[in-house]
N, C-alpha and C positions, 0 to 999 in steps of 0.2 A: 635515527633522528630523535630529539628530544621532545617529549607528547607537550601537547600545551593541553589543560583540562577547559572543556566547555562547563563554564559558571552560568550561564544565561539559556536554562533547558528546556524546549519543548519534547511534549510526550506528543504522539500518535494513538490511537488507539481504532486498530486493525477489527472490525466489529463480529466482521463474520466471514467475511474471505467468502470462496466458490467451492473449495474442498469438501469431500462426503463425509464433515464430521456431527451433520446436523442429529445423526442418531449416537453418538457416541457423549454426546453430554445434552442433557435436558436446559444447558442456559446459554446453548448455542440457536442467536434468533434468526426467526421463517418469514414471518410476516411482516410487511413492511411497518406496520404498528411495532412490534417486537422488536426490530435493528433500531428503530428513531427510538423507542423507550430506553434502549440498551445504550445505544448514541449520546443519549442524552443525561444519564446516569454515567456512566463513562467523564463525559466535561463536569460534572459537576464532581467526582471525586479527583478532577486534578488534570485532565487531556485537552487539548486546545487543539488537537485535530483530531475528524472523528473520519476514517477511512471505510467507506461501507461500500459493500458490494450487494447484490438483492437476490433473494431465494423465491421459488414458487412456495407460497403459506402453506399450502397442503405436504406435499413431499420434501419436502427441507431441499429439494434440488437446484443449480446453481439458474440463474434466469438473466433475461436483458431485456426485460417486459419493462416496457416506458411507463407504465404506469405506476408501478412498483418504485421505479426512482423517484418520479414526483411527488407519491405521497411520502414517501422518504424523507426526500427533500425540504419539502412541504413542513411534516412534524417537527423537523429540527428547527426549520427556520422560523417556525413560533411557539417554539418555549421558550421557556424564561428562562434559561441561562443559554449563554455563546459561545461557542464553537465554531472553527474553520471547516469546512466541507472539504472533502476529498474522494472524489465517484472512482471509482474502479473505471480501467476503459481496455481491460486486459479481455473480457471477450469477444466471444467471434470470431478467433484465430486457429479453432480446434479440429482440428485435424485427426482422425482415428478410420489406420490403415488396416489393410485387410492381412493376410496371412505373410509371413516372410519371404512364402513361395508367390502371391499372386495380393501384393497391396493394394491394385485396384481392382475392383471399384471401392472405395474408402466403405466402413465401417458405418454400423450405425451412433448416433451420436456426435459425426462430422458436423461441426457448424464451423462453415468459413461463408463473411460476410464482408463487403466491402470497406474501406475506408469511413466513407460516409456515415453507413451505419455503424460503426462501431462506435463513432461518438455524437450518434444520435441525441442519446441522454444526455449528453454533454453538456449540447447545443442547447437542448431543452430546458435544463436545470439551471446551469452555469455556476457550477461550484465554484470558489475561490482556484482548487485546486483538482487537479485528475492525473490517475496514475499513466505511465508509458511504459510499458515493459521494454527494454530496448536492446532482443535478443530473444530467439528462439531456444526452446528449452522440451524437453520431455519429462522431467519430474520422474525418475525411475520407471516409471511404463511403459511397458514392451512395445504398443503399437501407436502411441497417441505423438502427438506435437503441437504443442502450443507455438504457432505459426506467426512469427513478426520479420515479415523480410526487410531489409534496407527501403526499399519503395516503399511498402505500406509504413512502415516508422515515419518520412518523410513526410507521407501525406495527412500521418493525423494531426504530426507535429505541426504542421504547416497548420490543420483546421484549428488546432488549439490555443497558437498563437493568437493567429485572427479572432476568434473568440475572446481574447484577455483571460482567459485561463490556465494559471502555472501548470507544466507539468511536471510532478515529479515523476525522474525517471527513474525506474527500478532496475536494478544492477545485479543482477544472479552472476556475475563471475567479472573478470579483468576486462576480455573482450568488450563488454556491453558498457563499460565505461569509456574505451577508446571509441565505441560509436557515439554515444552521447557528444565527447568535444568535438566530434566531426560535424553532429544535426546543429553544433551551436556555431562551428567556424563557418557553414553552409550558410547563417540565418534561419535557420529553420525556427532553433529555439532560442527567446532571449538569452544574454548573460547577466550577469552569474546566475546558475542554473543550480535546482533545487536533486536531489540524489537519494534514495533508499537505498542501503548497500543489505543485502537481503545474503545470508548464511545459513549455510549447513541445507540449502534447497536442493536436492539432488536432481541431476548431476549439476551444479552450478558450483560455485564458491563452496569448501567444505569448510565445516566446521569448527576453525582451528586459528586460531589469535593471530601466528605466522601471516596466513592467507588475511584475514583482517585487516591486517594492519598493509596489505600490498593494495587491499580495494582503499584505504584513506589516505594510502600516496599517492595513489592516482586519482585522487579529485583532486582538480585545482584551487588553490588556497580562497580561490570568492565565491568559489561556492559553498551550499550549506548543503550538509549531509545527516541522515539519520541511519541507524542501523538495528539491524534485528536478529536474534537467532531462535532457530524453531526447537519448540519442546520444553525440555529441562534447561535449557541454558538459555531460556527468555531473559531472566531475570540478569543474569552474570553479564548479560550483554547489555544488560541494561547501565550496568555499573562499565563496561570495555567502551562501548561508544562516548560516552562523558569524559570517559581519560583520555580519549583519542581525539576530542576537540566537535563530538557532535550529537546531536537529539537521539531521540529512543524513540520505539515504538514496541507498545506491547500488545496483546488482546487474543479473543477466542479463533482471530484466522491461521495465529502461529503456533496459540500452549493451548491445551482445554483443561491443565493443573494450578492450583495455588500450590499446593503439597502433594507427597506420596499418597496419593486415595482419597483427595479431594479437590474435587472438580468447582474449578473457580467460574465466578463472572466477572463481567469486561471491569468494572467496577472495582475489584479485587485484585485485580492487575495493574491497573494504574493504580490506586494506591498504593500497592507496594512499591510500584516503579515512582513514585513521589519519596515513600522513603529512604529508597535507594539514594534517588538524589541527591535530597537534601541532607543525608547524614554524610555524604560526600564533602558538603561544603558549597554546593551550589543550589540555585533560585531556580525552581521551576516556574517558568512563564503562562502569560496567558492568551489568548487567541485574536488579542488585538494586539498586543507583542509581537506574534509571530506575522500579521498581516502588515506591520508596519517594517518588520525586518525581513520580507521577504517581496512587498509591494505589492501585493494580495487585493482584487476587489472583490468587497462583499456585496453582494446582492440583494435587495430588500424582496421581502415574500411576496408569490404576485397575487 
C-alpha cells in the first residue's frame, strides 16, 4: 500500500523507563527532581509528550512509590514551559519464577499487584495520558514475566477510562493490537484510540521495516500511532514512523547513545529527532496540538 507521510509530528520523549540502565550512563535520571528537570528540558528542546516512569533516588532502581510520581507530577506541572504528561502504569505485573524444575514459590523481586493499585498514581496525578501494555511479554529473561492478562487489561482499562485519562496502548508485537480493537469494540477504551508500536523489544515485534509496516496495518486508520525502535536505530525510526503516517518517540528508556561513544541526554535526542523531522518536510507540534488532536484533558496543579 502506498505510505502517506505524517506532516503534523509529535515527539514523545521516553524519560527514563524501568530498565537497569541507571548505572550505564550518568544522564539517566533517579530522583524525582532529576526525571521533572530532564522532562522538562526534554519539552523545551522540541517534545510535547514527556513519558516518565519513577526510580528510587538512591539505587537508580525501577519504583511505584506514590510519592515519587506526585513530585513528578508536581515539577512538571509548574514550570514554565508545557508538556503533555504520560505516567507509565506498566508496573506491578512482575512476576520472577523460580527454577525450570520447581517455578514455585516465585522469585525474589515478584511484585504482582492488583488492578487498583497499579493505577493508583494514576488516579492520583491524572496525567493527560498513561501508558497500557496490552500483552504479556518476558523481554529475553529466563525467569521473569511482565504479567497483563485479558482481565487485568480490562480492568485498568476500564479505571482509566472513568478517570478521562487516554491510554495509550503499547504494542510489542501484532497480537497486542488485535487485543487493543477488541478493549475498544468491548467499550472498554474510547475510539479512536492512541497506540505505541514499540520494536526490536524482545521477544515482541523484531526489528525490521517488514514487521513495522505489519504493526501500521493493523492500526485502524483513526487512530493515531507513534513508534519507536531500541538502541541504534532510535533515530532511523524516527525518520520510518513519519513515512509511515505517524509520531516518534525518543529518549534515554530506549537509546543511552547520540553517537558511537557518546552518551546522549533526553535533550539530545529530541533535538535530533526535531531535525529529522523537519529536514523531512514536516512540522513538529506542540503539546496543545497534540491535546487538541487527540481530546486530551489537562489538569491544573493542585
Amino acid at each position: 500500500m502506498p505510505l502517506t507521510m505524517n506532516r503534523e509530528v509529535f515527539i514523545t520523549c521516553a524519560v527514563t523507563g524501568s530498565g537497569s540502565t541507571q548505572d550505564r550512563s550518568p544522564h539517566v535520571p533517579r530522583s524525582p527532581k532529576q526525571i521533572a528537570d530532564s522532562a522538562i528540558a526534554a519539552a523545551k528542546a522540541g517534545a510535547a509528550v514527556a513519558h516518565c516512569h519513577v526510580r528510587d533516588p538512591q539505587s537508580g532502581a525501577p519504583s511505584r512509590d506514590l510519592a515519587y510520581y506526585r513530585e513528578v507530577t508536581d515539577r512538571i506541572r509548574d514550570a514554565e514551559v508545557d508538556v503533555v504528561l504520560n505516567l507509565t502504569a506498566g508496573m506491578g505485573g512482575d512476576i520472577i519464577f523460580g527454577s525450570s524444575e520447581q517455578p514455585f514459590p516465585t522469585a525474589a523481586g515478584t511484585d504482582m499487584v492488583g488492578a487498583t493499585e497499579r493505577v493508583a498514581h494514576i488516579a492520583e496525578c491524572l496525567p493527560e495520558i498513561c501508558t497500557l501494555d496490552c500483552g504479556t511479554m518476558n523481554f529475553a529473561e529466563a525467569d521473569y514475566v511482565m504479567t497483563n492478562t485479558p482481565g487485568m487489561l480490562t480492568a485498568m482499562g476500564t479505571m482509566m477510562t472513568k478517570l478521562g485519562v487516554k491510554p495509550e496502548i503499547e504494542a510489542f508485537d501484532t497480537g497486542h493490537l488485535w487485543y487493543a480493537k477488541q478493549l475498544v469494540a468491548d467499550g472498554v477504551l474510547d475510539s479512536p484510540a492512541l497506540v505505541q508500536l514499540c520494536m526490536g523489544v524482545p521477544w515482541g515485534a523484531p526489528d525490521d521495516l517488514n514487521t513495522f509496516m505489519a504493526m501500521v496495518n493493523n492500526v485502524p486508520d483513526d487512530w493515531t500511532f507513534s513508534g519507536f525502535g531500541l538502541g541504534r536505530n532510535q533515530m532511523a525510526y524516527v525518520a520510518a514512523s513519519v513515512l509511515a503516517g505517524g509520531n516518534v518517540r525518543v529518549g534515554l528508556e530506549d537509546n543511552l547513545w547520540l553517537d558511537k561513544g557518546v552518551l546522549a541526554t533526553n535533550e539530545q535526542l529530541v533535538d535530533r529527532a526535531v531535525t529529522i523531522i523537519e529536514n523531512m518536510g514536516a512540522r513538529v507540534i506542540g503539546p496543545q496540538a497534540v491535546r487538541d488532536k487527540l481530546g486530551l484533558i489537562k489538569r491544573a496543579p493542585k
